[in-house]
C-alpha positions in Angstrom: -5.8 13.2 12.2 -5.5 9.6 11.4 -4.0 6.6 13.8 -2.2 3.9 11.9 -3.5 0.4 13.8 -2.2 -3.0 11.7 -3.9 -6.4 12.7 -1.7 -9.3 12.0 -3.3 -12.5 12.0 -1.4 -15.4 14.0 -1.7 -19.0 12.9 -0.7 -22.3 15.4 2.6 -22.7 13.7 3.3 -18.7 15.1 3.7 -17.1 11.8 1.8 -14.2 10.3 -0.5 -14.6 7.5 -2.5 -12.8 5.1 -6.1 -14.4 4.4 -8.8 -14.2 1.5 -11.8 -14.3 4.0 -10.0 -16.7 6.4 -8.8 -18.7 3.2 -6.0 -18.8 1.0 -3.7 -18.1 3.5 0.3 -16.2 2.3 3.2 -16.5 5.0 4.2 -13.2 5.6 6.6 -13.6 8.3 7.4 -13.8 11.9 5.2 -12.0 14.1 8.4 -10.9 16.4 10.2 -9.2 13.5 6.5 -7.8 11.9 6.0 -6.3 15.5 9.6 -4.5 15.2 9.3 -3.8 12.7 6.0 -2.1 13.3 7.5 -0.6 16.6 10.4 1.2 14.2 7.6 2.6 12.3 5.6 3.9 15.0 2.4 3.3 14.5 -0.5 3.7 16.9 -1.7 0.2 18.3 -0.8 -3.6 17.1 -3.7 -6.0 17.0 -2.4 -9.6 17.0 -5.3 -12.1 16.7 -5.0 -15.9 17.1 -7.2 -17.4 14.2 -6.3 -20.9 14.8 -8.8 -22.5 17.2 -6.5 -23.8 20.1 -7.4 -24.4 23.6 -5.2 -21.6 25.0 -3.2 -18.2 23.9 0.5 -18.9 23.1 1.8 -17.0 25.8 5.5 -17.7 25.1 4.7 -15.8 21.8 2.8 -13.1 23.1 5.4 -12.6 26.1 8.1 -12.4 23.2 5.5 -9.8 21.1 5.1 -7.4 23.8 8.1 -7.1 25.2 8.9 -5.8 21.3 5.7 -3.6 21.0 6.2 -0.1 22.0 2.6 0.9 21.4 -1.0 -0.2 22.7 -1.1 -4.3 22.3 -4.3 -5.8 21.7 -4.8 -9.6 21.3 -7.9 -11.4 20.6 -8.6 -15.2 20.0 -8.8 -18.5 22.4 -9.7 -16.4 25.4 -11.8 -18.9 27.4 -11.6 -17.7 31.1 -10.6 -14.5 33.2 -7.6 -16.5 34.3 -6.3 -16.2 30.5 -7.4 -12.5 30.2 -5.9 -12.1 33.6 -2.8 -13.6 32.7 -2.7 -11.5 29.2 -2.2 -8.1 31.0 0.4 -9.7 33.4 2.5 -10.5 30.2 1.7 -6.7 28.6 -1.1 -6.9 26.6 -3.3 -3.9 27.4 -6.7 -4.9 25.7 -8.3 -8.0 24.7 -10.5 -8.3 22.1 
């Protein structure tokens, strides 16, 4: 048995990108509809990571994100203190990365 798990890759101006080694990066889309998208399709986990180097998570987006994610939500980027981690699982994320 397999488990599908996609990673999308957030950028500051919250839109999903595909990368060549963090470089040439391709719009793919909004990372609300992605994650319905995914949801629909039922896959096994969404990893969302931030690869924009900002001081904090965008937690308006990741509020938005996991109220649309009906699997496992992991997020991973800009995590500084336990008050962000902390603050991650209040909004729904259940792992950080």
């Amino acid at each position: 048995m397999f488990r599908v798990i996609p990673v999308l890759l957030v950028d500051k101006n919250e839109a999903c990108i595909n990368t060549n080694r963090f470089h040439k990066r391709q719009y793919l889309g909004d990372p609300v509809n992605i994650t319905r998208i995914f949801s629909e399709k039922a896959v096994d986990e969404l990893i969302v990571l931030n690869i924009d180097h900002q001081p904090t998570p965008n937690y308006g987006l990741i509020q938005e994100l996991a109220t649309e994610c009906f699997m496992p939500l992991t997020y991973g980027g800009n995590l500084n203190s336990l008050q962000q981690c902390r603050k991650l699982i209040n909004l729904g994320v259940e792992k950080l990365a």
